[in-house]
Biopython code that builds the backbone (N, CA, C, O; Angstrom):
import numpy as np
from Bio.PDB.StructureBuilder import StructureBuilder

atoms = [
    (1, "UNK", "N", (-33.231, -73.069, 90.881)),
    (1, "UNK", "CA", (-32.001, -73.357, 90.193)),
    (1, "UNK", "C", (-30.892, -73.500, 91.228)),
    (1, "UNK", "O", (-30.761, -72.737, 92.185)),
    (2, "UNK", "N", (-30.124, -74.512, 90.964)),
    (2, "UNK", "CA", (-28.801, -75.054, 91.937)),
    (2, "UNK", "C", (-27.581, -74.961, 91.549)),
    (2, "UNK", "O", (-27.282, -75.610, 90.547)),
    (3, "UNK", "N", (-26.687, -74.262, 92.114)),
    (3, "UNK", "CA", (-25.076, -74.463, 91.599)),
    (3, "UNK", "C", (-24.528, -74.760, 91.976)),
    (3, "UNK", "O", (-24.735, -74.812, 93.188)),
    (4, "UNK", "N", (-23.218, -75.303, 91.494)),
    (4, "UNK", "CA", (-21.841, -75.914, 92.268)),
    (4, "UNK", "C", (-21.039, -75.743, 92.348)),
    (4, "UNK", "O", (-20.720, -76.736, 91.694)),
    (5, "UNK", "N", (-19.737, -75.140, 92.689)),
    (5, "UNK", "CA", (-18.767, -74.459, 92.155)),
    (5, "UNK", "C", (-17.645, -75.351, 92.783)),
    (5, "UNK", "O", (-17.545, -75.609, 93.982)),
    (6, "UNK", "N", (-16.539, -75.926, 91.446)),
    (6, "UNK", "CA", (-15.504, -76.747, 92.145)),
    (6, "UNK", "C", (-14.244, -76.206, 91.667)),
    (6, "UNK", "O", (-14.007, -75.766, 90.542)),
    (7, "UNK", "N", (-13.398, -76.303, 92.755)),
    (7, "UNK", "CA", (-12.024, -76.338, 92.376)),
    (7, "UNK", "C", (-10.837, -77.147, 91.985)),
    (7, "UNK", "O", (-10.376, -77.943, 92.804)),
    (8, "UNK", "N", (-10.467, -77.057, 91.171)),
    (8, "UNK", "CA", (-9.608, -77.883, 90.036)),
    (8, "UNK", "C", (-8.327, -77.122, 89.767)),
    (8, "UNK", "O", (-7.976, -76.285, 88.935)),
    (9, "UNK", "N", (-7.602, -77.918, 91.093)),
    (9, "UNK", "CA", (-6.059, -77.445, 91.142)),
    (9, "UNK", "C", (-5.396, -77.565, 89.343)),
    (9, "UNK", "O", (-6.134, -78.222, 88.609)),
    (10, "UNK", "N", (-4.502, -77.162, 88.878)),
    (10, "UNK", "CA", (-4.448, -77.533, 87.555)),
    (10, "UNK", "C", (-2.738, -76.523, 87.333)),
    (10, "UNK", "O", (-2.429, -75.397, 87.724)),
    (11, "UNK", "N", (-2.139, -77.329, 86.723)),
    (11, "UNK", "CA", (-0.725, -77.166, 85.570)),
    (11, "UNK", "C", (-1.351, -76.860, 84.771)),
    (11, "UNK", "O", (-2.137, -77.671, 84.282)),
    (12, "UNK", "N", (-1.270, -75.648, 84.332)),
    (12, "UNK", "CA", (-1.971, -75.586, 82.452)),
    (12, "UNK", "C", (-0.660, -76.407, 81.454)),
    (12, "UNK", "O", (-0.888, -76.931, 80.364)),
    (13, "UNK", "N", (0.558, -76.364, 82.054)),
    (13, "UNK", "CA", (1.603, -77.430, 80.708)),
    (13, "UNK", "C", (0.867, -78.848, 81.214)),
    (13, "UNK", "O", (0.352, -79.384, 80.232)),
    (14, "UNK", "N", (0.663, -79.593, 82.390)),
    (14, "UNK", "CA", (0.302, -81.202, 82.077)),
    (14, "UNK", "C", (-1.543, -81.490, 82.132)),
    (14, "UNK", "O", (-2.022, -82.464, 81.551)),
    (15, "UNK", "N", (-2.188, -80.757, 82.703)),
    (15, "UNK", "CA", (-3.477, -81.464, 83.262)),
    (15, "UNK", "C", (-4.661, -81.085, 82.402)),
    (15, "UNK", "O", (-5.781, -80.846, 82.852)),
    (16, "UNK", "N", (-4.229, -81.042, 80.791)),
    (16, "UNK", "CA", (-5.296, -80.509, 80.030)),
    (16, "UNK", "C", (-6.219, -81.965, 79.879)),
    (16, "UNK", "O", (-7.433, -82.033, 79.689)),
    (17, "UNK", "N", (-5.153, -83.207, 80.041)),
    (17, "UNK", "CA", (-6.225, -84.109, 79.956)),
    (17, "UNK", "C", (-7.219, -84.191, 80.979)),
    (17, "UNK", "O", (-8.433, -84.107, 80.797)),
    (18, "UNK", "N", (-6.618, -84.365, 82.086)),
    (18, "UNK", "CA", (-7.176, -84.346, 83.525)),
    (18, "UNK", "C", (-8.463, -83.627, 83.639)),
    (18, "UNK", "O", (-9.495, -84.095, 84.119)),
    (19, "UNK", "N", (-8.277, -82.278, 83.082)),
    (19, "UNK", "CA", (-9.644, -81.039, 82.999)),
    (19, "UNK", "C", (-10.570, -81.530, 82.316)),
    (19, "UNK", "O", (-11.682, -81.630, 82.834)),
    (20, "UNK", "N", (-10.304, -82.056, 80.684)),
    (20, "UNK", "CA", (-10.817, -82.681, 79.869)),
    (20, "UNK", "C", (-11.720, -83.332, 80.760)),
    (20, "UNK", "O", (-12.819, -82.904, 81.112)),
    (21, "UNK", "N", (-10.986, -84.766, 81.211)),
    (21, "UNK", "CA", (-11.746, -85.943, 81.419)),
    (21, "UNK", "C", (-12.945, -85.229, 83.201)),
    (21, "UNK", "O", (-13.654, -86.037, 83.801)),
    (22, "UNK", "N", (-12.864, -83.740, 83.646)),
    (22, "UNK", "CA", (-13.496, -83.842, 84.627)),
    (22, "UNK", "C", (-14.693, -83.246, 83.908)),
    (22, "UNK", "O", (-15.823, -83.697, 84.098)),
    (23, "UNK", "N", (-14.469, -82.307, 83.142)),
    (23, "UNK", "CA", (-15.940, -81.293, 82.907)),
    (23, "UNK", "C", (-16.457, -82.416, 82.121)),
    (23, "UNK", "O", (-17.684, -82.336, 82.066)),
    (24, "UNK", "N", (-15.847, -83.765, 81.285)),
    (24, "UNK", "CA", (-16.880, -84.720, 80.773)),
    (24, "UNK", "C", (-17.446, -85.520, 81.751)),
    (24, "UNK", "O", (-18.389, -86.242, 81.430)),
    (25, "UNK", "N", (-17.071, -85.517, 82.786)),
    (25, "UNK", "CA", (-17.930, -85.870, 84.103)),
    (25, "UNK", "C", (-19.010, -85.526, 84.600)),
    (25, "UNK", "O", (-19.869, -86.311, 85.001)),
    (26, "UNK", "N", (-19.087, -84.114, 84.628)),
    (26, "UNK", "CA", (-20.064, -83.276, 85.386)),
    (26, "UNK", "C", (-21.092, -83.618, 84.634)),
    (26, "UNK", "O", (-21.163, -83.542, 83.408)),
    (27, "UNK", "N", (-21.929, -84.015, 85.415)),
    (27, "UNK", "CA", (-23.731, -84.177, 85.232)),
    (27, "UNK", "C", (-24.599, -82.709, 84.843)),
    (27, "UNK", "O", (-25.774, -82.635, 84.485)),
    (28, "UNK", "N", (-23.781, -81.772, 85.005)),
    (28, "UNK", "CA", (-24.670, -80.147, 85.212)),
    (28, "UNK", "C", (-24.198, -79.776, 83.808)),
    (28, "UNK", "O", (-23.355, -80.298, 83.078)),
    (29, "UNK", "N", (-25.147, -78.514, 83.618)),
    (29, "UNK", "CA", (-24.061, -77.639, 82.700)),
    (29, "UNK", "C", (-22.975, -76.422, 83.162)),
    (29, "UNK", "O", (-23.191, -75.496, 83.944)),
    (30, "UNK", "N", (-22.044, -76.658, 82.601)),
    (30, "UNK", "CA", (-20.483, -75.647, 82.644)),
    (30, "UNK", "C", (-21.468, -73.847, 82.618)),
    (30, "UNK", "O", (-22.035, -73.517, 81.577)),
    (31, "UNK", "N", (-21.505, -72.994, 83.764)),
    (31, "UNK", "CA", (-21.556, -71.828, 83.196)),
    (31, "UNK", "C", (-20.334, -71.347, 83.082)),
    (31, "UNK", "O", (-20.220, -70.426, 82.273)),
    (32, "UNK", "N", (-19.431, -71.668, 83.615)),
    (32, "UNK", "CA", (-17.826, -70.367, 83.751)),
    (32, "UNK", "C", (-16.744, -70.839, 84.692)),
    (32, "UNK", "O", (-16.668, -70.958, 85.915)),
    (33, "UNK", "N", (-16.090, -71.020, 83.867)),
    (33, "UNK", "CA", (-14.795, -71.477, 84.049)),
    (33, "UNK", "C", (-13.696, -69.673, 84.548)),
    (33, "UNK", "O", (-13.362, -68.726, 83.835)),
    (34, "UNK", "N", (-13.513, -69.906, 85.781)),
    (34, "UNK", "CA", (-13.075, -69.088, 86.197)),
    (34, "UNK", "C", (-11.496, -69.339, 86.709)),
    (34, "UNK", "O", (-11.319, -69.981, 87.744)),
    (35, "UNK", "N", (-10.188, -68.739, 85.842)),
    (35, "UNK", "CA", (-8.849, -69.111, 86.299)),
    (35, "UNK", "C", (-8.543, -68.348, 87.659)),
    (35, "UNK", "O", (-9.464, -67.675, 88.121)),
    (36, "UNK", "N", (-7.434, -68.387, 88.287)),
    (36, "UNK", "CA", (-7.123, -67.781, 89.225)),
    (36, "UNK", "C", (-5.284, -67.393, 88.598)),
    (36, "UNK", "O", (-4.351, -68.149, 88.328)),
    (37, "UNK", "N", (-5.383, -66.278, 88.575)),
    (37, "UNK", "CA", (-4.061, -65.953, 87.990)),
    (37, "UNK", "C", (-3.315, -65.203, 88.792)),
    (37, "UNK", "O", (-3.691, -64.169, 89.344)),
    (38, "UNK", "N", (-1.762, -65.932, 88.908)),
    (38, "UNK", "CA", (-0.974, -65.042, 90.129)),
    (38, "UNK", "C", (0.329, -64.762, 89.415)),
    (38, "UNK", "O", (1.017, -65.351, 88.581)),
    (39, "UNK", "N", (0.398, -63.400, 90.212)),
    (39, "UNK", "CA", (1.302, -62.386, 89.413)),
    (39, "UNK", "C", (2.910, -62.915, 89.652)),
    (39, "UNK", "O", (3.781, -62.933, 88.781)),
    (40, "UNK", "N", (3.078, -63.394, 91.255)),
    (40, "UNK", "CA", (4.578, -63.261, 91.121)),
    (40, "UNK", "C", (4.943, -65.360, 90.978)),
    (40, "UNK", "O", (4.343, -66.226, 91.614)),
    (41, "UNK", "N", (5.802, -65.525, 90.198)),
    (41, "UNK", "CA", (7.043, -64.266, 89.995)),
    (41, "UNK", "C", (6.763, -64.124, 88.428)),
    (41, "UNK", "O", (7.355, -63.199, 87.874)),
    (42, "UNK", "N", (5.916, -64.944, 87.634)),
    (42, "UNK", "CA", (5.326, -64.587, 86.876)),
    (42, "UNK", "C", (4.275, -65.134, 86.478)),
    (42, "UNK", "O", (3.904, -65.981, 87.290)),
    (43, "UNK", "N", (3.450, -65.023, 85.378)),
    (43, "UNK", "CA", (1.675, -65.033, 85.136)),
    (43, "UNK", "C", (1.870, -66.509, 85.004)),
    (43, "UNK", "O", (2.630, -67.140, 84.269)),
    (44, "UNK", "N", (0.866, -66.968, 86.029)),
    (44, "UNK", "CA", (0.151, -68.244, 85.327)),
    (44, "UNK", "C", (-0.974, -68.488, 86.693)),
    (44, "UNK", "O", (-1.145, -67.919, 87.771)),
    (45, "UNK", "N", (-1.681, -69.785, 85.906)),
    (45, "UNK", "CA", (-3.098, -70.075, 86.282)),
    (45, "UNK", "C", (-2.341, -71.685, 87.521)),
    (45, "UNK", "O", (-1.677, -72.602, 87.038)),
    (46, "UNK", "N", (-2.692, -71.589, 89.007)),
    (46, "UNK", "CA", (-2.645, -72.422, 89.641)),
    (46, "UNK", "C", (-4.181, -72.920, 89.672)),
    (46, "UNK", "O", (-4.325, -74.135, 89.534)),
    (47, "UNK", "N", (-4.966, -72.397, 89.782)),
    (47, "UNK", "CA", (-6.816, -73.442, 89.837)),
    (47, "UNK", "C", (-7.538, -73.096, 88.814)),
    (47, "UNK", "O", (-7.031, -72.424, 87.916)),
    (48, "UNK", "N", (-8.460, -73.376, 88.783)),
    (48, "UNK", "CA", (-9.883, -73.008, 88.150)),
    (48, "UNK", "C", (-10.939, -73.124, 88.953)),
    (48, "UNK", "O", (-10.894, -74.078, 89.729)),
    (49, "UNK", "N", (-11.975, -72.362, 88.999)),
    (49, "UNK", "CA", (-13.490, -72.537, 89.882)),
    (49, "UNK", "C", (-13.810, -73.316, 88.604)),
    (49, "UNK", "O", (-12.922, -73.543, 87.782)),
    (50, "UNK", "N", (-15.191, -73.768, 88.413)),
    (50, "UNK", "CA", (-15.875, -74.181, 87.218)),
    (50, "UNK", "C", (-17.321, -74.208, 88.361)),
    (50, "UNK", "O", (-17.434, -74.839, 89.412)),
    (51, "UNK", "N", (-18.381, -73.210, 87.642)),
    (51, "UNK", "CA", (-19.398, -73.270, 87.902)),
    (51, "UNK", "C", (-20.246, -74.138, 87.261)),
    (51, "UNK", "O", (-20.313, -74.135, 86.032)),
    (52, "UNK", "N", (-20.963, -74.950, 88.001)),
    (52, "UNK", "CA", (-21.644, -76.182, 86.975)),
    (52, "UNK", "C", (-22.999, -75.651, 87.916)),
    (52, "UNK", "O", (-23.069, -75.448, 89.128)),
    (53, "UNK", "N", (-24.341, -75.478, 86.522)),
    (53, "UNK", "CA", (-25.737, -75.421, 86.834)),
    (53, "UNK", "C", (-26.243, -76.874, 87.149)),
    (53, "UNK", "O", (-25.967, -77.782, 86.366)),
    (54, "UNK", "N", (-26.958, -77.100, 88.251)),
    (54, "UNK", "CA", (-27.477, -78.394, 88.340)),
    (54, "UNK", "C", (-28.990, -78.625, 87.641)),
    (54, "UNK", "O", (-29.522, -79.734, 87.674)),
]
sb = StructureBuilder()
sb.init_structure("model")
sb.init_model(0)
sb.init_chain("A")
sb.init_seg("    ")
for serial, (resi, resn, name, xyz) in enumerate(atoms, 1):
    if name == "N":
        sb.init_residue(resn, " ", resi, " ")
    sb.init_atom(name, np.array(xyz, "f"), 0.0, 1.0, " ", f" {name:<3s}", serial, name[0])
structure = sb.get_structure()
């Protein structure tokens, strides 16, 4: 079994299409969508990992 793990800089207010149109890309299956959440100066998500099974 093979994995891939990519990073997907991401705005959660503009790039829901953007995300959309990548995981309908991926040839693998999605195990986990992993945010990266930073505290200052307040909460939000700058990337995502997305583990895709090949």
């Amino acid at each position: 079994m093979k994995y891939q793990v990519h990073r997907f800089d991401i705005s959660m207010t503009r790039d829901q299409r953007k995300l959309e149109q990548f995981l309908n890309e991926l040839k693998g299956e999605v195990v986990a969508i992993i945010p990266n959440v930073t505290p200052f100066p307040a909460n939000f998500v700058n990337f995502v990992l997305i583990v895709e099974k090949l």
